[in-house]
Each structure stands twice: as C-alpha cells, then as structure tokens.
N, C-alpha and C positions, 0 to 999 in steps of 0.2 A: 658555393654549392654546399649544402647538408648535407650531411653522411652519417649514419645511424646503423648499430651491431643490434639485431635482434635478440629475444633468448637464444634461439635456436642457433645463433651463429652467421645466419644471413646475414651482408651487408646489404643496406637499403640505400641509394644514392639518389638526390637529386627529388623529382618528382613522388617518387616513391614513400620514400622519408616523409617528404609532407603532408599526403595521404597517411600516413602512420603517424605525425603528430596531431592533425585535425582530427581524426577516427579521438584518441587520449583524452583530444580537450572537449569534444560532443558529449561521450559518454562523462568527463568528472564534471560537467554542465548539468546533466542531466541527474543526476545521483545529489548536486547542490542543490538542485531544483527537488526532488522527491525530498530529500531532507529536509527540507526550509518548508513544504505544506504539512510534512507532517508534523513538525515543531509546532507551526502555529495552529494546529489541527487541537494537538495537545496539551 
C-alpha cells in the first residue's frame, strides 16, 4: 500500500496517492515536452 503526507498535512493512502503520483508525472511529462519543442524551436 502507498502512503503519501501532503503539503497541507493530509495523508493520502492507497488509491489516492496514486492519483497524486500520476497527476506529478503527466504535468513533469508535459513541461519535458514544451521544453524539448521549444529547444529545438530555438
């Protein structure tokens, strides 16, 4: 089971947590992704 402390203090357990890790790795996906076109843009 994963178990994850928020800023806020929340614990996150279980399904939750993992929602809260895929949400981290979509958005640092997507921010690789806009950096890497604008790189080669430039």
């Amino acid at each position: 089971m994963q178990q994850y402390i928020s800023p806020d203090g929340t614990v996150l357990i279980g399904h939750y947590a993992v929602i809260d890790t895929m949400k981290d790795l979509i958005v640092d996906a997507l921010g690789a992704l806009v950096i890497s076109i604008v790189g080669y843009i430039v």
